[in-house]
VOVEX-776377 format. One record per atom (N, C-alpha, C, O): residue in three letters; x, y, z; residue number from 1; atom name. Coordinates in nm, 2 decimals, padded with zeros to 4 digits. Example, Ala and Ser with C-alpha at 12.3 -4.5 7.8 and 13.67 -1.06 7.14 Angstrom:
ALA, 01.32, -00.57, 00.78, 1, N
ALA, 01.23, -00.45, 00.78, 1, CA
ALA, 01.32, -00.33, 00.78, 1, C
ALA, 01.42, -00.33, 00.85, 1, O
SER, 01.28, -00.22, 00.71, 2, N
SER, 01.37, -00.11, 00.71, 2, CA
SER, 01.29, 00.00, 00.79, 2, C
SER, 01.34, 00.11, 00.80, 2, O
This chain:
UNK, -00.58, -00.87, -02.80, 1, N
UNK, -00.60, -00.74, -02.74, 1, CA
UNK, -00.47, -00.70, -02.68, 1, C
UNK, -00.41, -00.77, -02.59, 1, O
UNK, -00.41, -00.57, -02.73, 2, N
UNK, -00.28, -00.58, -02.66, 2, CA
UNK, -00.37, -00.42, -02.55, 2, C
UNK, -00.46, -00.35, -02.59, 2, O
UNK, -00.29, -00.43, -02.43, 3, N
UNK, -00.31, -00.33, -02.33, 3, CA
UNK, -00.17, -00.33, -02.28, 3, C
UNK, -00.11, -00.42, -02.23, 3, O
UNK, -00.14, -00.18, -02.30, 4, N
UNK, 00.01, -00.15, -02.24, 4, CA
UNK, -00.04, -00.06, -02.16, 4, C
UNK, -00.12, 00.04, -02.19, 4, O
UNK, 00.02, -00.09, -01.99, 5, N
UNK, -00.01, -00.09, -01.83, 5, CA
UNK, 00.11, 00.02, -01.86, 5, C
UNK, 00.19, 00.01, -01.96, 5, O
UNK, 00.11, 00.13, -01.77, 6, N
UNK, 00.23, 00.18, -01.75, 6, CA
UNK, 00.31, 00.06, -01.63, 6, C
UNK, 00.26, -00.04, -01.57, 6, O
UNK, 00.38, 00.10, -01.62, 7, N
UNK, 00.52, 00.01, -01.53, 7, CA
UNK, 00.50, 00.08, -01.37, 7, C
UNK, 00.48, 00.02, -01.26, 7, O
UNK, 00.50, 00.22, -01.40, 8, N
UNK, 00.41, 00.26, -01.20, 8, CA
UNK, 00.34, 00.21, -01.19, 8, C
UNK, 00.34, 00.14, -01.08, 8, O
UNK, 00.23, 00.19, -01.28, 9, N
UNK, 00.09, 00.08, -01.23, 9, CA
UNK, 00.13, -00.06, -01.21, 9, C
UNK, 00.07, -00.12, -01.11, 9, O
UNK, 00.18, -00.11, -01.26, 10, N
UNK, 00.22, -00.25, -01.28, 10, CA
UNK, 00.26, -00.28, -01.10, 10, C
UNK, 00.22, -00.35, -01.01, 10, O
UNK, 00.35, -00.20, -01.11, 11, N
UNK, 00.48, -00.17, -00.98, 11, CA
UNK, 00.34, -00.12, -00.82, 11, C
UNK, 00.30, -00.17, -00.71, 11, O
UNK, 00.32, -00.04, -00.87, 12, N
UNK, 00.18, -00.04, -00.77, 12, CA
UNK, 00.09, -00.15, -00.74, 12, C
UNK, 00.09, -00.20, -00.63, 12, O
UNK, 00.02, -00.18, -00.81, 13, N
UNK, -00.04, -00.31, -00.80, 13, CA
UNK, 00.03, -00.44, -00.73, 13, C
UNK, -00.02, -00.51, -00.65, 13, O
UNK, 00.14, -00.44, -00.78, 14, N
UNK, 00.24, -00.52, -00.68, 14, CA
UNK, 00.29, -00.55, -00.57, 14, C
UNK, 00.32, -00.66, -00.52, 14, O
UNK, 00.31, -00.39, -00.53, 15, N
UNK, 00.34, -00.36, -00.42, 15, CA
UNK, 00.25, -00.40, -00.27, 15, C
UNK, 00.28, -00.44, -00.16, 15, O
UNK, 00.14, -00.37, -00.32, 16, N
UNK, -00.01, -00.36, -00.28, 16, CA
UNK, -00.05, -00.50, -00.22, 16, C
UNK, -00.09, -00.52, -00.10, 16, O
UNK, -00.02, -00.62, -00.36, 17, N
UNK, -00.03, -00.75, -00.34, 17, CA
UNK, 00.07, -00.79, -00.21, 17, C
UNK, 00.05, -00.89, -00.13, 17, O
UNK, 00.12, -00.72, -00.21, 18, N
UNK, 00.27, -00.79, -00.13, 18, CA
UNK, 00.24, -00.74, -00.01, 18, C
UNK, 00.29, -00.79, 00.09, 18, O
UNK, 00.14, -00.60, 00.00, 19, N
UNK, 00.11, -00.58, 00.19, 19, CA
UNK, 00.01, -00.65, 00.19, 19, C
UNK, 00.03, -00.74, 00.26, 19, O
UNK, -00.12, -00.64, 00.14, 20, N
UNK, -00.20, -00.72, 00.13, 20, CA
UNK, -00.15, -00.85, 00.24, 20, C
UNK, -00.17, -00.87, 00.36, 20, O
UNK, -00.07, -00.92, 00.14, 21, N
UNK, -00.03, -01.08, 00.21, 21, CA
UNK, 00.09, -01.02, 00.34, 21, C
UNK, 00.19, -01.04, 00.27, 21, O
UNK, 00.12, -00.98, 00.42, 22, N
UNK, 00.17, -00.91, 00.48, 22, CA
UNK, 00.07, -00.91, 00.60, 22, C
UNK, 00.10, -00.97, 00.70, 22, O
UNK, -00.04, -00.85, 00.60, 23, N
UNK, -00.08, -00.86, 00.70, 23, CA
UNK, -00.17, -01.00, 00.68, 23, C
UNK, -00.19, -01.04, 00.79, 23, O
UNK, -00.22, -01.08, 00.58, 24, N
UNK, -00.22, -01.22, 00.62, 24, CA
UNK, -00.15, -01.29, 00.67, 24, C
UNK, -00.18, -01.36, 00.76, 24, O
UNK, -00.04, -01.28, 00.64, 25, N
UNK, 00.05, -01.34, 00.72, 25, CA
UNK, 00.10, -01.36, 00.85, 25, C
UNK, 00.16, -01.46, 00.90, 25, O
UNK, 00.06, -01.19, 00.91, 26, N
UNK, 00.08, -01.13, 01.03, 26, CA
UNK, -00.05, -01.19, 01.17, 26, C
UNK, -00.05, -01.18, 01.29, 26, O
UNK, -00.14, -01.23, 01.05, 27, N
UNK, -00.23, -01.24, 01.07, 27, CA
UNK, -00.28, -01.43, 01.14, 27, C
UNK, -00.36, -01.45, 01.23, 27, O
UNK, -00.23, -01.51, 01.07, 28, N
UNK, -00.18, -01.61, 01.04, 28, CA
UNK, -00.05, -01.67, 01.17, 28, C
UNK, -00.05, -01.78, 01.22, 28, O
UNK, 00.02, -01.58, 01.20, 29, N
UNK, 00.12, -01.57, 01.31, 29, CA
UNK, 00.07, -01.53, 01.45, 29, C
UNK, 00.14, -01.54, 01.55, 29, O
UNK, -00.07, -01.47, 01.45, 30, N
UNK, -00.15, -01.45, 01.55, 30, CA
UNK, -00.18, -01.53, 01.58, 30, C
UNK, -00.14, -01.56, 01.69, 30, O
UNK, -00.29, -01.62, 01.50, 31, N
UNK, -00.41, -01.72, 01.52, 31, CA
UNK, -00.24, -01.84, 01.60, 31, C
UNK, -00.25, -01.87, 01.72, 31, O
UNK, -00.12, -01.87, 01.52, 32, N
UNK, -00.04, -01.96, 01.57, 32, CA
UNK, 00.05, -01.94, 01.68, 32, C
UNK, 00.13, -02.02, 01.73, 32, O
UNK, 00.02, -01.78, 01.71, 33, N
UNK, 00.09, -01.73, 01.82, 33, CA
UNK, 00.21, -01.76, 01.79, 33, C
UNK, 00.25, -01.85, 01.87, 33, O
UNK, 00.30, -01.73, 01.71, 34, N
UNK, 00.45, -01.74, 01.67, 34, CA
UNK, 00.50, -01.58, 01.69, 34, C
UNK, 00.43, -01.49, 01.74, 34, O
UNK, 00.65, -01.56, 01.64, 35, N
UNK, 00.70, -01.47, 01.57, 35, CA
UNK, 00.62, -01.38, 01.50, 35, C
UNK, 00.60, -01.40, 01.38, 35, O
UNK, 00.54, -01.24, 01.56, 36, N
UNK, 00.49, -01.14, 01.46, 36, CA
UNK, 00.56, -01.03, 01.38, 36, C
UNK, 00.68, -00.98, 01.40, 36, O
UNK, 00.48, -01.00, 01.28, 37, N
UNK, 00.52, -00.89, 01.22, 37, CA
UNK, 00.53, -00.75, 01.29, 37, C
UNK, 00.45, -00.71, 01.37, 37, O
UNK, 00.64, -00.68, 01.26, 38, N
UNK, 00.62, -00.49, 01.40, 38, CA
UNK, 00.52, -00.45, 01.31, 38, C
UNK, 00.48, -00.50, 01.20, 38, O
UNK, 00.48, -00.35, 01.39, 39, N
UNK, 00.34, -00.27, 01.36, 39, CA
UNK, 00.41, -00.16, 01.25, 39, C
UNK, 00.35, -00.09, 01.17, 39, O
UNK, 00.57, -00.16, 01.27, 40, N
UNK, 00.59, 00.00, 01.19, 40, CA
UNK, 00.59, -00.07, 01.09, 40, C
UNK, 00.52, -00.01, 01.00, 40, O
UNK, 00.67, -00.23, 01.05, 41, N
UNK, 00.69, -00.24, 00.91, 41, CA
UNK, 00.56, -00.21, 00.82, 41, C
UNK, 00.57, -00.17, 00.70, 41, O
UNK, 00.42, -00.25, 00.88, 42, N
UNK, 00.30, -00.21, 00.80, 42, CA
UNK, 00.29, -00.08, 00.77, 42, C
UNK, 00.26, -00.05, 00.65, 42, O
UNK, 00.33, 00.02, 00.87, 43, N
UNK, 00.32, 00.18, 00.85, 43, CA
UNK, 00.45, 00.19, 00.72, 43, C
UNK, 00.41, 00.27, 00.63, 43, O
UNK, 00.59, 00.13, 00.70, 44, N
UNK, 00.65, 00.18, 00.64, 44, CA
UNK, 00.59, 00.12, 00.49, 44, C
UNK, 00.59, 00.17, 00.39, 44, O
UNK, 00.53, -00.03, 00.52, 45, N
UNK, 00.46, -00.05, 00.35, 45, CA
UNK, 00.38, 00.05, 00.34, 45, C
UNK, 00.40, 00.14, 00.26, 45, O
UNK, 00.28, 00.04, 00.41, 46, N
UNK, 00.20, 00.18, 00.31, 46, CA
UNK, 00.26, 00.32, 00.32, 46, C
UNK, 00.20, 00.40, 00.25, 46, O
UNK, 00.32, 00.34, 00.36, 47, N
UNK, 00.41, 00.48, 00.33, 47, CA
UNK, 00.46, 00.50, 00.18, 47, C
UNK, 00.44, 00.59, 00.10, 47, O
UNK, 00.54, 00.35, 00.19, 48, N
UNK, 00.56, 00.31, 00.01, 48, CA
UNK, 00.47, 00.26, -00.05, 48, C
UNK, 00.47, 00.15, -00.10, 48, O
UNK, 00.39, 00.38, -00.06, 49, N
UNK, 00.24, 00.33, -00.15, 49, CA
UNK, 00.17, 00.20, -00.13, 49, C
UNK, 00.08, 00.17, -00.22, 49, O
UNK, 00.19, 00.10, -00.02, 50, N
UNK, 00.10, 00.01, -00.01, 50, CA
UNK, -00.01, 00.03, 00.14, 50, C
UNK, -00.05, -00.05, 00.22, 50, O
UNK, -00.04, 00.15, 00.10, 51, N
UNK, -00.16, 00.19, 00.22, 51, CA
UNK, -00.30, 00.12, 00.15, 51, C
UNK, -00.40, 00.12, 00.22, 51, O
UNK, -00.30, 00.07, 00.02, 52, N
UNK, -00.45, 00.05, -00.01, 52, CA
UNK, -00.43, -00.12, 00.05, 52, C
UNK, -00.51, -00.19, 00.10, 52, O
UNK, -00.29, -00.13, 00.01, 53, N
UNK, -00.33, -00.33, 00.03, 53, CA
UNK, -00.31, -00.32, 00.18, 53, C
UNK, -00.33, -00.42, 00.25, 53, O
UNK, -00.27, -00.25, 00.23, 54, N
UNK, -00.25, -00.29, 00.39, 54, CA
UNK, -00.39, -00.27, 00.45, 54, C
UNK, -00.43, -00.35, 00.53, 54, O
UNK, -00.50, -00.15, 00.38, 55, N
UNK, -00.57, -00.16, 00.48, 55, CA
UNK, -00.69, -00.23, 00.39, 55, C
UNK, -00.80, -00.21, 00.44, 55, O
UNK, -00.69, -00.27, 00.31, 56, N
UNK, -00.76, -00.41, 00.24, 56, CA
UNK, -00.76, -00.52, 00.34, 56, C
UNK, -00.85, -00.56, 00.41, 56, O
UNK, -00.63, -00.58, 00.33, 57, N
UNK, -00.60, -00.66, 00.42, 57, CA
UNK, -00.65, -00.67, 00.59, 57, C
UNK, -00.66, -00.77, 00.66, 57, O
UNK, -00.66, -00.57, 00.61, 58, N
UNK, -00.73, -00.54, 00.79, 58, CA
UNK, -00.84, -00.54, 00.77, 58, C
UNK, -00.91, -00.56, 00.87, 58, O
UNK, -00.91, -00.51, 00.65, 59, N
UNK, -01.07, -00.57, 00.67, 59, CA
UNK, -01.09, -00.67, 00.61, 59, C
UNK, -01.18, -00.73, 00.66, 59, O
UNK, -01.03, -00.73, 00.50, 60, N
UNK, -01.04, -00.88, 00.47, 60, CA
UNK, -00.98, -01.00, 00.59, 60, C
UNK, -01.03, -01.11, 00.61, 60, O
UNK, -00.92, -00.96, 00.64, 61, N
UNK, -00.87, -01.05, 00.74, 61, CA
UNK, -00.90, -01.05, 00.91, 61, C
UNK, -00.88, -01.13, 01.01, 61, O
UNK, -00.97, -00.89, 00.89, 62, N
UNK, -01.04, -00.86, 01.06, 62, CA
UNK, -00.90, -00.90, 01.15, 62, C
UNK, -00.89, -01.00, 01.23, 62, O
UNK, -00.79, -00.81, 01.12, 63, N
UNK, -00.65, -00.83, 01.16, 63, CA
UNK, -00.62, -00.64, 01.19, 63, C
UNK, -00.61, -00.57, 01.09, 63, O
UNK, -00.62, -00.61, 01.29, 64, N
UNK, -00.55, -00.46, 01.36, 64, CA
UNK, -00.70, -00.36, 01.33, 64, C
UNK, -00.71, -00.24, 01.31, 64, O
UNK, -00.79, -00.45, 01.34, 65, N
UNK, -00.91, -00.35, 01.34, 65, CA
UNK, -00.94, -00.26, 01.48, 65, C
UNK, -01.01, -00.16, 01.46, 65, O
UNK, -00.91, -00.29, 01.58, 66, N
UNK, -00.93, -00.25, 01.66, 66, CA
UNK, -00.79, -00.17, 01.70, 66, C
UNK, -00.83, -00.12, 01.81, 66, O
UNK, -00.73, -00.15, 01.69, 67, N
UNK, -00.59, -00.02, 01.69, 67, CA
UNK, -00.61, 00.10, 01.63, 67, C
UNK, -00.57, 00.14, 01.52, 67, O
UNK, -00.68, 00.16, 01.74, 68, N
UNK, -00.64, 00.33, 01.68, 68, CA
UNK, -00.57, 00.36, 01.60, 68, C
UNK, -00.61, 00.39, 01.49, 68, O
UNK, -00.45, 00.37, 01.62, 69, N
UNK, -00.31, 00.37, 01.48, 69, CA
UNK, -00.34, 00.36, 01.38, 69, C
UNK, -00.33, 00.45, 01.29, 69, O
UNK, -00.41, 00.21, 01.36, 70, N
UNK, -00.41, 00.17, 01.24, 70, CA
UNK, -00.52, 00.20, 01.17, 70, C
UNK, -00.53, 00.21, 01.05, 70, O
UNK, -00.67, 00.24, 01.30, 71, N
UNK, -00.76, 00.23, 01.20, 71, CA
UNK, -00.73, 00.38, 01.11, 71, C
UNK, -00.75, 00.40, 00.99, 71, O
UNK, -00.70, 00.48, 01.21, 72, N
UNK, -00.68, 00.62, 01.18, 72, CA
UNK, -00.57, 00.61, 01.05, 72, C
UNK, -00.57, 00.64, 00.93, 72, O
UNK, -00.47, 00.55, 01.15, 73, N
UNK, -00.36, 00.60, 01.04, 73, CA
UNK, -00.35, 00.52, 00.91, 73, C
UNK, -00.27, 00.58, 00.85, 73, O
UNK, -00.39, 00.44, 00.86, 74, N
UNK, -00.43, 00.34, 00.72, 74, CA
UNK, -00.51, 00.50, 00.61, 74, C
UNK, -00.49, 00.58, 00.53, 74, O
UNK, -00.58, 00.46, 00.68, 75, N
UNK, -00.69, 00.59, 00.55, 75, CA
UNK, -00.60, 00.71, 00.54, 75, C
UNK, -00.58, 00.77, 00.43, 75, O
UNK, -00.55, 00.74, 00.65, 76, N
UNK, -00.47, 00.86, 00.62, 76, CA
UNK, -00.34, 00.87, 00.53, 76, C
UNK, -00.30, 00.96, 00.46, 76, O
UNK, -00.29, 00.74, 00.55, 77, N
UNK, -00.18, 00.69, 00.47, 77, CA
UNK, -00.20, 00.68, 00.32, 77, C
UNK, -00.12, 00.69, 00.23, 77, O
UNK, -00.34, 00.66, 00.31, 78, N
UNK, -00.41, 00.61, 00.15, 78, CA
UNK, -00.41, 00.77, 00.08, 78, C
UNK, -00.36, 00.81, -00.03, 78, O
UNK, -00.48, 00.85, 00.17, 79, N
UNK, -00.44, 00.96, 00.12, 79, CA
UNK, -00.33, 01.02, 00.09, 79, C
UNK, -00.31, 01.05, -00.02, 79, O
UNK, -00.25, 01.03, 00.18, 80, N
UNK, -00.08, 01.06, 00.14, 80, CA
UNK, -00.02, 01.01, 00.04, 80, C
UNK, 00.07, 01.07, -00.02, 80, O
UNK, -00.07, 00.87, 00.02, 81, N
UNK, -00.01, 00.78, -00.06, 81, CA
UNK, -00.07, 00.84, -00.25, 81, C
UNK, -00.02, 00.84, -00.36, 81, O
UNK, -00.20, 00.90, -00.18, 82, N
UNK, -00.29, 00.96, -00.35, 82, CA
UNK, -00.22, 01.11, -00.36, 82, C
UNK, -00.14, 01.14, -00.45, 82, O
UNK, -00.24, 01.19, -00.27, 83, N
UNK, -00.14, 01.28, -00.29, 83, CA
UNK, 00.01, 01.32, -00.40, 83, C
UNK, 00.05, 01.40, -00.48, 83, O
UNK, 00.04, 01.19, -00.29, 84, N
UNK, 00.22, 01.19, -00.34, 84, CA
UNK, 00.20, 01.17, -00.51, 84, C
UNK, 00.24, 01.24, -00.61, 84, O
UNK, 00.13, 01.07, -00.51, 85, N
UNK, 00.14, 01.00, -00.68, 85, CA
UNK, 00.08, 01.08, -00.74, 85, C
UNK, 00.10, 01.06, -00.86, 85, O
UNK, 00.00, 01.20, -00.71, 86, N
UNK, -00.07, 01.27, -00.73, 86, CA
UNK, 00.05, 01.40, -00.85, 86, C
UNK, 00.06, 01.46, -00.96, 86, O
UNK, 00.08, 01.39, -00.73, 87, N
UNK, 00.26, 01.51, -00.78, 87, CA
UNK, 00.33, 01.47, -00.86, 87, C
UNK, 00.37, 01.55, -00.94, 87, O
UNK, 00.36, 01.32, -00.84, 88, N
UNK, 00.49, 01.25, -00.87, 88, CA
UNK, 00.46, 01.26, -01.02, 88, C
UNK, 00.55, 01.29, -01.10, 88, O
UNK, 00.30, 01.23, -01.05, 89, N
UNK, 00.27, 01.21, -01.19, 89, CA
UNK, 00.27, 01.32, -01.25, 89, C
UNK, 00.29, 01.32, -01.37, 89, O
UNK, 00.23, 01.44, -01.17, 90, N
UNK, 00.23, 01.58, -01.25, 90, CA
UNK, 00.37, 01.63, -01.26, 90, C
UNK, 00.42, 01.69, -01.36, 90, O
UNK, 00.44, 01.60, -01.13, 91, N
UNK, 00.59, 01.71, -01.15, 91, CA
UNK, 00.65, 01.59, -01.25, 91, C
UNK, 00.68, 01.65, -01.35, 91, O
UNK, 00.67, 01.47, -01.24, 92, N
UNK, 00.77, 01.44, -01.31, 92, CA
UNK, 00.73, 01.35, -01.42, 92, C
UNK, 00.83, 01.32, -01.49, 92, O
UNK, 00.65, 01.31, -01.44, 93, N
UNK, 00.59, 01.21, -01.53, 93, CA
UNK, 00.53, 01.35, -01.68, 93, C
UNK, 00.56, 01.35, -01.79, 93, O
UNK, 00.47, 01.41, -01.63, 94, N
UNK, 00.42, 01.50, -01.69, 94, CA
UNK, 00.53, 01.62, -01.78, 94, C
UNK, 00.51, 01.69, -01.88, 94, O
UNK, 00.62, 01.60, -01.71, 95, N
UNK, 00.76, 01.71, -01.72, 95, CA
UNK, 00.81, 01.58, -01.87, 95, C
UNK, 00.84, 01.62, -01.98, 95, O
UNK, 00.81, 01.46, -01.82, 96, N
UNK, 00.91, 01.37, -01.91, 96, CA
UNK, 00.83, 01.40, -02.03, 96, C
UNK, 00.89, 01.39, -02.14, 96, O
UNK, 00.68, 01.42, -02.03, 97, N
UNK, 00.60, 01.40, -02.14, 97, CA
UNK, 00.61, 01.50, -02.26, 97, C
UNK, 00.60, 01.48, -02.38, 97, O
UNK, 00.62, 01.61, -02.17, 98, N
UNK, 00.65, 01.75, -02.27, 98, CA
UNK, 00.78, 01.75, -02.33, 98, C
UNK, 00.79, 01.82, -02.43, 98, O
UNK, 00.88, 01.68, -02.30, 99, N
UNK, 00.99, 01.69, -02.36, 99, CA
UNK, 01.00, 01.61, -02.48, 99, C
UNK, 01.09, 01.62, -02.56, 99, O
UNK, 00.87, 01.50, -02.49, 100, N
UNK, 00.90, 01.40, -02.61, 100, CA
UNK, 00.81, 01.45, -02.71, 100, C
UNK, 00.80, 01.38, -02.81, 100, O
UNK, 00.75, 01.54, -02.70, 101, N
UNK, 00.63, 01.61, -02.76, 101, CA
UNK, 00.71, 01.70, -02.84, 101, C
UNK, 00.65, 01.78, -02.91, 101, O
């Protein structure tokens, strides 16, 4: 069975993976009271499209569930984050398509 992923998906899904374990980890540095993760670097992954694994991660891990910020600002981010790609795929993905046509 061959399935060819586009490379944004690929790259998305990745991304995702990597906040996901981000806030495990953050999470993980709690429970050991070490060195934590800042609150913005979460805001700046999901800004870069990893709002779905960041806020995956806060309910698989019951990690910043209780922060206004986060609870608000996560979903809101998911949106922005659908939005954007939303565009990105019509203005410019869609633009490259017609030209090979």
């Amino acid at each position: 069975m061959n399935i060819d992923l586009p490379a944004w998906l690929i790259l998305y899904f990745v991304w995702n993976v990597v906040a996901f374990r981000l806030v495990e980890l953050d999470k993980e540095r709690a429970k050991r009271k070490t060195w934590r993760i800042r609150e913005r670097t979460f805001f700046f992954a999901a800004l870069f499209f990893g709002a779905a694994g960041v806020l995956t991660g806060m309910y698989v891990y019951r990690h910043k569930t209780l922060h206004a910020t986060f609870v608000i600002g996560m979903p809101v981010m998911l949106v922005i984050n659908f939005v954007c790609g939303y565009y990105i795929y019509i203005i410019i993905l869609k633009k490259t398509a017609c030209f090979v046509i």
